[in-house]
C-alpha positions in Angstrom: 11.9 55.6 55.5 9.9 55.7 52.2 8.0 59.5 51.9 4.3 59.2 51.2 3.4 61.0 48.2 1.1 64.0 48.6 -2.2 63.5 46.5 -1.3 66.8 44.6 2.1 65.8 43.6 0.8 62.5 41.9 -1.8 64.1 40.0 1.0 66.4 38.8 2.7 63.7 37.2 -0.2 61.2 36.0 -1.7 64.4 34.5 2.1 65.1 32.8 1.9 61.0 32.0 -1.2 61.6 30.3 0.0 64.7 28.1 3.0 63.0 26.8 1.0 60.3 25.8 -1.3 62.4 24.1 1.6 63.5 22.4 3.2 60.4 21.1 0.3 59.2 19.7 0.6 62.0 16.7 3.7 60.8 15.5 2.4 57.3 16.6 -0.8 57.7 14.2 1.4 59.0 11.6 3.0 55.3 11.4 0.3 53.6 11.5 -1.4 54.9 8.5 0.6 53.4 6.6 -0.9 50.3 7.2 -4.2 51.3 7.1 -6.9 54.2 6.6 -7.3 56.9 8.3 -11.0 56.2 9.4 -10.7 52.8 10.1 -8.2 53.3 12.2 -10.8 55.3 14.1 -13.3 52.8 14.2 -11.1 50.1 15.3 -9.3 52.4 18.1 -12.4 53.3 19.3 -14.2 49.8 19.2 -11.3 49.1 21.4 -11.6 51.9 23.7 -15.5 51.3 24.0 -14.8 47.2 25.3 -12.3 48.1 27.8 -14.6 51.6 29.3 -17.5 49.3 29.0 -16.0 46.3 31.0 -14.8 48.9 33.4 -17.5 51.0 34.0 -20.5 48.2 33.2 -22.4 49.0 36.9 -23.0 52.4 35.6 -24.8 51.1 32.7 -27.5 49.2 33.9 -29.6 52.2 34.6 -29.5 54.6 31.6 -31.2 57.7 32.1 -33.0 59.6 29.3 -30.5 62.5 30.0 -27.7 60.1 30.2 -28.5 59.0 26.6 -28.9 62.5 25.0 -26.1 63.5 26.4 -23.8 60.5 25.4 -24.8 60.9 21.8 -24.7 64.5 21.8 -21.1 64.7 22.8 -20.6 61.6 21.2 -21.1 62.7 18.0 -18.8 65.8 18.5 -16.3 63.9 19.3 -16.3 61.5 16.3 -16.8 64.8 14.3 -13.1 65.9 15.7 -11.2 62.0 15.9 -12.3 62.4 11.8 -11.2 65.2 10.9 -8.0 64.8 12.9 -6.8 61.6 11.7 -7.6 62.1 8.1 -5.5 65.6 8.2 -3.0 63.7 10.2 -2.6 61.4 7.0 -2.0 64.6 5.3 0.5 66.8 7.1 3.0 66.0 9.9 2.3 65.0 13.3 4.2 68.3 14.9 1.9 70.3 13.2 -1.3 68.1 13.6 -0.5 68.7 17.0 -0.2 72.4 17.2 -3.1 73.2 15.1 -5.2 70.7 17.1 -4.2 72.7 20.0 -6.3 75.4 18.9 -8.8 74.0 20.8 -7.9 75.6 24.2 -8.5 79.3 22.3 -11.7 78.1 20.7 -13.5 77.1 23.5 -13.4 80.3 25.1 -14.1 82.4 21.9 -16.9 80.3 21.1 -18.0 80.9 24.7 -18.8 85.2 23.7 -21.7 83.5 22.8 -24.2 83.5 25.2 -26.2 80.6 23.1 -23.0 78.6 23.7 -21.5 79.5 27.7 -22.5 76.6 29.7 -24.4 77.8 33.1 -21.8 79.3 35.7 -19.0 80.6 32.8 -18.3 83.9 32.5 -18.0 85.8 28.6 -14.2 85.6 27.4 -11.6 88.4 28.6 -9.0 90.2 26.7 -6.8 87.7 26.9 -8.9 85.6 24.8 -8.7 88.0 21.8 -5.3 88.1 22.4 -4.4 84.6 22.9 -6.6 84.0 19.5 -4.6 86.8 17.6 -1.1 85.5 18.8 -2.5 81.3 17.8 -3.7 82.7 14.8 -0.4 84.6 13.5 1.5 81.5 14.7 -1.0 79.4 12.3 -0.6 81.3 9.3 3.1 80.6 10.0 3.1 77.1 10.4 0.7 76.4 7.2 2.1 78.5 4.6 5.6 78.3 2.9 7.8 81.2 3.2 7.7 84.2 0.0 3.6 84.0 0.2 2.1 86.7 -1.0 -0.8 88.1 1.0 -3.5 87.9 -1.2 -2.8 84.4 -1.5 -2.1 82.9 1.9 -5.1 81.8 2.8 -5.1 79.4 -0.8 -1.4 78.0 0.3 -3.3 76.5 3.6 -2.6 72.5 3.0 -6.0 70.3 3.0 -4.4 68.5 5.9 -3.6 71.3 8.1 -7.8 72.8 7.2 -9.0 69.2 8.0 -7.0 69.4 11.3 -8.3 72.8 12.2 -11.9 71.7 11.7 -11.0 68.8 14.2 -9.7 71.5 16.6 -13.5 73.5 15.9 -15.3 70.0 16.4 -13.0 69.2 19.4 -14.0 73.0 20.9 -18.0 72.1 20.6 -17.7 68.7 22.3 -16.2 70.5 25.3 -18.4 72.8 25.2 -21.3 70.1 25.4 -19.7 68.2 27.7 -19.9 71.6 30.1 -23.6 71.7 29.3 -24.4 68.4 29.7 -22.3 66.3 31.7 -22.9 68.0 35.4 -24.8 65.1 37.7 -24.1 62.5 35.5 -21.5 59.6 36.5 -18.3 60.3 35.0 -17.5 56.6 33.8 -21.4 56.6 31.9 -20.5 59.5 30.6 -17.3 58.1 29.0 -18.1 54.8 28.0 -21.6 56.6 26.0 -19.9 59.2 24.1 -16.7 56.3 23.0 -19.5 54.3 22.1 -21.9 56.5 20.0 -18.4 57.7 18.4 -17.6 54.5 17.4 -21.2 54.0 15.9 -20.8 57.2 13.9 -17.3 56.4 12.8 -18.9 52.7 11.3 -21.3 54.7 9.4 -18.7 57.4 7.9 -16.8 54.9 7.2 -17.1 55.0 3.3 -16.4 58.7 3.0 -12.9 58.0 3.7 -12.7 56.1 0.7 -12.0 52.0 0.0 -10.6 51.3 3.4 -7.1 49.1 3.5 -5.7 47.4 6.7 -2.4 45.3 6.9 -1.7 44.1 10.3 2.0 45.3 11.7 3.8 46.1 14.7 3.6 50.0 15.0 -0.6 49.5 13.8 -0.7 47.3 17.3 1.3 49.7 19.1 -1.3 52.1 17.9 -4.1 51.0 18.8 -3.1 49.9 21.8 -1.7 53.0 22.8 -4.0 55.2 21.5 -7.6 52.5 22.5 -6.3 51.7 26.1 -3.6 54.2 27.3 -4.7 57.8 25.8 -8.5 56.9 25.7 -9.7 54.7 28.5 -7.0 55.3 31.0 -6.4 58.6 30.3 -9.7 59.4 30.5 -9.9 57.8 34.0 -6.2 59.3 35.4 -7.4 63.0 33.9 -10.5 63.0 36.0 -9.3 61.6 39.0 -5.7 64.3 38.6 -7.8 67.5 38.0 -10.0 67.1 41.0 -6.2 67.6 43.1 -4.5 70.4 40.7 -5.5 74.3 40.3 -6.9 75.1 37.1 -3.7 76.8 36.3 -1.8 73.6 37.0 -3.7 72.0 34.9 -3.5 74.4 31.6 -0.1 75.0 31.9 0.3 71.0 32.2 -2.1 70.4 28.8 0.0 72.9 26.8 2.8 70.9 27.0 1.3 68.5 24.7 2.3 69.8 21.2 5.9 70.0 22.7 5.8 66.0 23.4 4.2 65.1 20.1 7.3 67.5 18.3 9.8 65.7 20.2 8.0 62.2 19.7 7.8 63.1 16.0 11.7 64.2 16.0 13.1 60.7 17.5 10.5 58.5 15.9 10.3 59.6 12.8 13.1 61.9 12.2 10.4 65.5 11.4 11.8 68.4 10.9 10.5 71.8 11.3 11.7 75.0 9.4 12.5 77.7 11.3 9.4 79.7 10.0 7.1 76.5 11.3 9.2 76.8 14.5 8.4 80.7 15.0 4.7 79.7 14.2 4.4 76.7 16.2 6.0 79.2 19.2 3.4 81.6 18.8 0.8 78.8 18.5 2.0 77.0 22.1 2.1 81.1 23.4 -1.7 81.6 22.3 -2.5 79.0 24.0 -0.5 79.6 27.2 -1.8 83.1 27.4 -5.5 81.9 26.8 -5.2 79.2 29.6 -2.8 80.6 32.2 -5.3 83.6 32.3 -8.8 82.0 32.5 -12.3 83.2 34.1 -12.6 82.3 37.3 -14.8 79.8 36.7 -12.2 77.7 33.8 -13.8 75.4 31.2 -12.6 71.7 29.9 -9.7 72.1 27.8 -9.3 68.6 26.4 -11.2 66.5 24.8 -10.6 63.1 26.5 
């Protein structure tokens, strides 16, 4: 006799599905890039992931509210903000570290949440563990970033443009989630969604030229791409994230979205053969324990940690 599985045992592995897709697209990404630039990628995965949302989720826009619209290209513009930023560092350093830096987002959010301006209705001001959550990421990124023998005084000047591009993605990533808690409560999910995908595509057209003379030469792994990265880890995702966290403790949860730096690591590791010193190794360590202590120890009333 076949065992029915419990709602909160499926939403413990869609939600781990999700992650390790979110992971594999870094090293993914990385591939693609090759055969084409780094914003119109963007553009094109996010075209993509505005048809499919919009086909799924067209009864929900025939009746746009005022709010609705705000909202949509608030948030929408926040996250275009963080997709740039990300996948033009990405073209710059390596997907294990893309993906630990842009994990910084989970410590962000609650630091940027000590001000009041900023703390969505119902959150609480950061505890201790923020601080030290933000101390411990923040060692760990000095770490990762800078080559081994740097002198002090010039640290901060060793910092690779990829690896600052990718932390302004994980700052742009924090104040989208951060919107999204101030403006997303009563509105439908799927609007939601499909507004924000779409008002980051528009931005993305018109940024366009600040990337430069964009290239594109259709291949295999830029298919797999933007398949993977349009329909899988935007629109489904997306849908399976919303549906799993409404069965899993906020501590579930956390724990479940730290794991994605250790999936995009391994990805990068059997797809593309990366490598990590063992000084990036001890940073990316304190990095994934930042954010482990920030999450596994939130306010009773936890914010988004993602930004789907």
């Amino acid at each position: 006799m076949i065992r029915r599985i419990s709602p909160s045992t499926l939403a413990h592995l869609l939600l781990l599905f999700v992650v390790a897709i979110w992971g594999a697209t870094f090293a993914l990404v990385k591939d693609a890039l090759k055969d084409v630039s780094p914003l119109l990628f963007n553009l094109l995965r996010m075209s993509l992931a505005f048809v499919a949302l919009a086909i799924v989720n067209h009864r929900h826009l025939r009746h746009l509210s005022r709010r609705a619209l705000i909202s949509g290209t608030v948030v929408g513009i926040l996250l275009a903000a963080g997709y740039q930023f990300q996948t033009a560092g990405l073209a710059r350093t390596t997907p294990a570290k893309s993906a630990f830096i842009t994990g910084l987002v989970v410590v962000f959010v609650p630091i940027l949440t000590a001000f009041p301006l900023l703390r969505p209705v119902g959150a609480r001001a950061p505890r201790w563990n923020a601080a030290f959550g933000a101390l411990l990421a923040f060692a760990g990124l000095l770490l990762l970033t800078t080559p081994s023998g740097t002198h002090m005084r010039y640290i901060f000047a060793t910092i690779g443009f990829g690896d600052l591009l990718t932390l302004a993605c994980a700052i742009a990533f924090a104040g989208h989630l951060l919107a999204l808690a101030h403006t997303s409560p009563g509105l439908p999910a799927g609007q939601l969604a499909t507004l924000q995908i779409g008002v980051a595509a528009i931005v993305m057209l018109i940024t366009l030229p600040l990337g430069g003379r964009p290239h594109l030469t259709l291949t295999r792994p830029l298919f797999i791409a933007l398949a993977v990265t349009s329909l899988l880890a935007t629109a489904a995702a997306f849908t399976i994230q919303s549906w799993a966290q409404q069965h899993l403790p906020p501590t579930h949860t956390a724990l479940l979205l730290t794991l994605e730096p250790v999936f995009a690591y391994f990805t990068a590791f059997f797809l593309l053969h990366e490598h990590m010193a063992p000084r990036s190794l001890s940073g990316a360590a304190l990095i994934l324990s930042g954010m482990a202590f920030t999450e596994l120890l939130t306010s009773p009333s936890p914010l988004p940690t993602h930004p789907s």
